[in-house]
N, C-alpha and C positions, 0 to 999 in steps of 0.2 A: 460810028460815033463811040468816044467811050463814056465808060460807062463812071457815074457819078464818086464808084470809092476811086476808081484810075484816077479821077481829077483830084480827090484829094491827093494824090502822092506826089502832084504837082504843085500841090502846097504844102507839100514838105512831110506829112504825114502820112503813116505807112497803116495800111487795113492788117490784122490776123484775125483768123477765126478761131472762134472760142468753142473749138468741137471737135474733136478727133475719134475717130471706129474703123473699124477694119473695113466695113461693106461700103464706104465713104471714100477709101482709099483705093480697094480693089478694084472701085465700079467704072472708075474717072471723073466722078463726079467732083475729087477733090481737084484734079486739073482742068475741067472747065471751071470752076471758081478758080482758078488762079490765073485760066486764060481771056475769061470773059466779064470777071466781077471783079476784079481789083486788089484779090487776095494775095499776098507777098508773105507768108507768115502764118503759123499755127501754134496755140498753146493748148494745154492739159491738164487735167485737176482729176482728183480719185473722183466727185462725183461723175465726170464726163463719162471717164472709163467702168462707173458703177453701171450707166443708164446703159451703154453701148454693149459692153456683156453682160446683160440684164434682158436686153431685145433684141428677140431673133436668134438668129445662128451663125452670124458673122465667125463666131470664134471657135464653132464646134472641130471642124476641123484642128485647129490652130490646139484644141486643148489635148484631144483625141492623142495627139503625136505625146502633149507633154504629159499626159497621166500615166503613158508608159515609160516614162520616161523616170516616172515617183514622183515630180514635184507636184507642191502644193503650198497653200499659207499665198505669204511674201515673195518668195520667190520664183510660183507659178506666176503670181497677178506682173512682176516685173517682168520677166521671160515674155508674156505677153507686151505690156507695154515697149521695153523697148523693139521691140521688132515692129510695132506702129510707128514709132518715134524714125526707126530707121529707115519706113517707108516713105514717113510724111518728108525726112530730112531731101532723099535719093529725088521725090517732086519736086522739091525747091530748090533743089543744086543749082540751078540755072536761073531759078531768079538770086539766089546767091552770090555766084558768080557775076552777075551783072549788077549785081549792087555792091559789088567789096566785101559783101559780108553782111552790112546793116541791116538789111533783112533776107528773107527766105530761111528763115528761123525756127526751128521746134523747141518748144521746153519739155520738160520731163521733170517732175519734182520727186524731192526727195521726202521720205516718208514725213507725212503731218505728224507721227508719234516722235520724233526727236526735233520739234520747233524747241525744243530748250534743252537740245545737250549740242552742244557746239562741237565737240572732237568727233562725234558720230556726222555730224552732218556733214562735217568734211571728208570725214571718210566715207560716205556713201555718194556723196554729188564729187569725187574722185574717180569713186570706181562707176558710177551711171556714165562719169562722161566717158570714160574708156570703151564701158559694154557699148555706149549706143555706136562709138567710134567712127561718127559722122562731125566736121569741122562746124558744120551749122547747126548742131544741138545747142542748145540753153538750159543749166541747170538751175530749177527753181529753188528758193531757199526764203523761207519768210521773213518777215521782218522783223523777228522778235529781238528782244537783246542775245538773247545766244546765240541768235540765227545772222547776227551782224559781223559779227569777228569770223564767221565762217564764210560771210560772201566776201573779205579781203582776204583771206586766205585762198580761197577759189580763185578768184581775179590774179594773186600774185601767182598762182602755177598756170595761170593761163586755160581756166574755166573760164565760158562767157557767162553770167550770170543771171535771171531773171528774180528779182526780187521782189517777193510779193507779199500780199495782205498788208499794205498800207494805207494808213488812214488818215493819220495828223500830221497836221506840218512840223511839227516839233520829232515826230519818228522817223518825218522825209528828211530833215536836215542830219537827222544821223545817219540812215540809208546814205546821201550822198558825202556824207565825211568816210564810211566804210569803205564806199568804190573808191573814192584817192585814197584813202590809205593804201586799200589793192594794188593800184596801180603804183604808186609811191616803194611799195616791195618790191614789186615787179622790176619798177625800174632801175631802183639800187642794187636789184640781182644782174641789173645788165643785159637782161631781157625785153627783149620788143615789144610793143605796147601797141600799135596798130590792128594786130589779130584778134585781140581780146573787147568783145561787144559786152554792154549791160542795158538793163529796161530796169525801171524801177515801179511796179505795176500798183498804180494808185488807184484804189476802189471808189468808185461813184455811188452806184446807186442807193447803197447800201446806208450810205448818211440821209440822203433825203428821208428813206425809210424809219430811219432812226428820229433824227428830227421834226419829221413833221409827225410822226406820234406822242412828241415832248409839246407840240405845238398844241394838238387837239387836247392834251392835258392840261394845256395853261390856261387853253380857249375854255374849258369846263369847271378851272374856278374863278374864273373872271364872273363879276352879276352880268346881268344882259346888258346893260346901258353901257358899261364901258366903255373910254373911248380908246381905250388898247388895242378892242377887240379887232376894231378893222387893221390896224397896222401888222398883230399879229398875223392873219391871213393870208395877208401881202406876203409874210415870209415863208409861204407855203411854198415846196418846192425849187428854193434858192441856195439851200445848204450847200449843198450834193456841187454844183457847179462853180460855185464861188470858190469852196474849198479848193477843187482841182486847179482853176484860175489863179487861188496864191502861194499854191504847190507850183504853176507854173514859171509865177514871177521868181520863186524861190529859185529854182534851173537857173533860169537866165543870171542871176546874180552872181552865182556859182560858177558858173559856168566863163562868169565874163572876167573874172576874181584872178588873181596871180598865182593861186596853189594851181589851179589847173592850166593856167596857159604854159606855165611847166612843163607839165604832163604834155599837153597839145605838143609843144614843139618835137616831142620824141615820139610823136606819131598818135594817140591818143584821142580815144573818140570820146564822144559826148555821151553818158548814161541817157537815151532817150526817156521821159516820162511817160509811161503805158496806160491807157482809160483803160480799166479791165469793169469788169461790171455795171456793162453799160447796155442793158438790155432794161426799157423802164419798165417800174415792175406795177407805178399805180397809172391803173387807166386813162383817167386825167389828163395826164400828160401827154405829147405829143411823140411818137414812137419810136421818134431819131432826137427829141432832146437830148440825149446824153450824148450824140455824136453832133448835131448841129452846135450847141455851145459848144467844143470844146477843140475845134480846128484849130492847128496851128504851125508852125515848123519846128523839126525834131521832136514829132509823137507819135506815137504810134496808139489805136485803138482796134480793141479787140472784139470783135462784135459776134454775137450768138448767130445764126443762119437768119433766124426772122429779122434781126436786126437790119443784117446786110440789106436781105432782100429791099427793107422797107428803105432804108438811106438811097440805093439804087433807082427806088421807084419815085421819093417824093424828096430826098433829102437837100440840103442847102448847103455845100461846096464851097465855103469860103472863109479864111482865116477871123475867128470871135475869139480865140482863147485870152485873147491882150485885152477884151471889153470889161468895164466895168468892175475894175480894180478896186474903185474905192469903195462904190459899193457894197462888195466883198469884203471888205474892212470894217465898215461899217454898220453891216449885216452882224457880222461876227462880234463886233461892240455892242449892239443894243440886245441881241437876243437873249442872255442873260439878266438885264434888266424886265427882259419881257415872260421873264420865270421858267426860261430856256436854258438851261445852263451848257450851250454848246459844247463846249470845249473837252465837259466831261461825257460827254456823249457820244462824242467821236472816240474817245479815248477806251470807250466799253467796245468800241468793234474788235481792235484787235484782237483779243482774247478769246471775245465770241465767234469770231474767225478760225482760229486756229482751233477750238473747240466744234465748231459746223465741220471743218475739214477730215478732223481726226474720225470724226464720228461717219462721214461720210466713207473715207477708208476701212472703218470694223467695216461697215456696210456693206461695200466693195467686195471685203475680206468672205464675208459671208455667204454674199452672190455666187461669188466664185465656186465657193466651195459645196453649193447645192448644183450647180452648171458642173463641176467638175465630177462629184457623185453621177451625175445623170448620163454624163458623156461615160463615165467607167460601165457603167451600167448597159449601158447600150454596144458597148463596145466587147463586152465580156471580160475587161479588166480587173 
């Protein structure tokens, strides 16, 4: 029988995991998840690779070689990463190949300290895609304004791009005006457009989080009798999926639109929409809400290990991302009225996004170089 994420890919949406370590990769554990769990895909963030050469000794080895080697900073933490990157790619070659391309995917991002210098970020997510020098890498590059003009420039030299930390729909419509521009270079250079894959990795959870703490603020100056109080309630935990729902209708429009059927006829894929942060973080909730709502064709979600596990075991495999549109409209009209001021809320992630990441990197930065100390140490370096 397979197994419940297998059937979503039969509904059009594709599983990654949101984990990558050396002792993950070494053990096989990461190919029975890709032969047994439904996995087609893997992505990367400086906290993963903090946690992962933080615990244990997966990397002792791996550092041992490179602190004779002098490196350290930046360069050791990279040297590391991509040789995971390369591991994880050399796994999925095969489901790569049997998919065209569209998935069996790794990303690798480029440093959270130049989310705002645009000629560095191309110049680094150029030279990552060279180093990892596998066809199925993905360079990540965030969604900032600087970080935009560098995912069309990636795209036009034929980077596949994974674009991330987004959060409004008003950042996704410029996210997907940068991929056609991408490819719009591409194609006026006269280069092929078919090889070149993008995700556009829209964050979940992280709105509920936000918003239902604007919620419990509204609820605490309402007097008790209010009759708000219950409506407001009701909008507990509706943010987070609504959003993504008209982040999705947004795709389809786009997508259905004449600037791209352009593009399509010269080979030209669809920027699939990515759930990335979809691990729910309030208990409440039910453990595959972020991947039960948001089913649907051409998407791909990214799920933490407990996640998977729990969708496997109890979750609900059938197309919802097209429910409850107006709702989601509608939601988004009133909550402001209800002393919610959505719009600006979501609007505070980004920032704090690329500010969590950065900080997560010094962190990384840090880790490393207490691990790296210790390995010289032991080593007689």
């Amino acid at each position: 029988m397979s197994s419940r994420a297998e059937r979503l890919f039969a509904l059009g949406q594709s599983v990654w995991l949101d984990f990558i370590r050396r002792g993950h990769l070494v053990s096989g554990e990461f190919e029975a998840l890709v032969r047994d769990q439904g996995v087609v895909g893997v992505t990367s963030n400086p906290t993963i690779f903090q946690l992962a050469i933080a615990q244990g000794d997966d990397y002792e080895d791996a550092l041992a070689a490179r602190v004779g080697q002098g490196l350290q900073g930046p360069k050791l933490f990279e040297s590391l990463a991509v040789e995971d990157i390369q591991m994880a790619c050399d796994r999925l070659a095969a489901v790569a190949q049997r998919t065209g391309g569209r998935d069996g995917r790794v990303s690798i991002e480029v440093s959270p300290r130049l989310a705002h210098d645009t000629a560095a970020s191309i110049e680094e997510g150029l030279r990552l895609f060279r180093e990892v020098g596998r066809s199925n890498v993905m360079v990540k590059v965030p969604a900032t304004p600087e970080g935009l003009p560098a995912v069309s420039a990636l795209l036009a030299e034929g980077v596949s791009v994974n674009v991330t930390l987004i959060f409004s729909l008003a950042r996704y419509a410029e996210v997907m005006d940068a991929w056609l521009t991408g490819l719009e270079g591409r194609a006026a250079a006269g280069r092929p457009l078919a090889p070149v894959f993008s995700v556009a990795s829209f964050f979940v959870s992280r709105v509920d989080n936000k918003v239902d703490a604007a919620i419990t603020q509204a609820l605490e100056a309402l007097p008790a009798g209010a009759l708000e109080r219950a409506e407001l309630e009701s909008c507990r935990g509706r943010a987070a999926i609504g959003n993504a729902r008209l982040a999705y209708a947004a795709f389809q429009e786009v997508c259905a639109a004449p600037r791209f059927a352009a593009l399509r006829a010269r080979g030209a894929q669809v920027q699939r929409p990515l759930w990335a942060s979809t691990s729910t973080k309030n208990p409440a909730y039910p453990d595959t809400l972020y991947v039960d709502e948001l089913i649907g064709p051409d998407t791909v979600n990214t799920m933490p290990l407990q996640t998977l596990a729990a969708f496997n075991d109890h979750g609900r495999p059938e197309v919802t991302i097209t429910r409850d549109l107006d709702a989601a409209r509608a939601l988004f009209a009133r909550l402001p009225a209800l002393g919610v001021p959505v719009g600006q809320l979501i609007d505070q992630l980004e920032p704090e996004g690329v500010a969590a990441f950065a900080k997560s990197y010094d962190a990384l930065l840090a880790t490393l170089e207490t691990r790296r100390r210790e390995v010289a140490a032991a080593h007689g370096a």
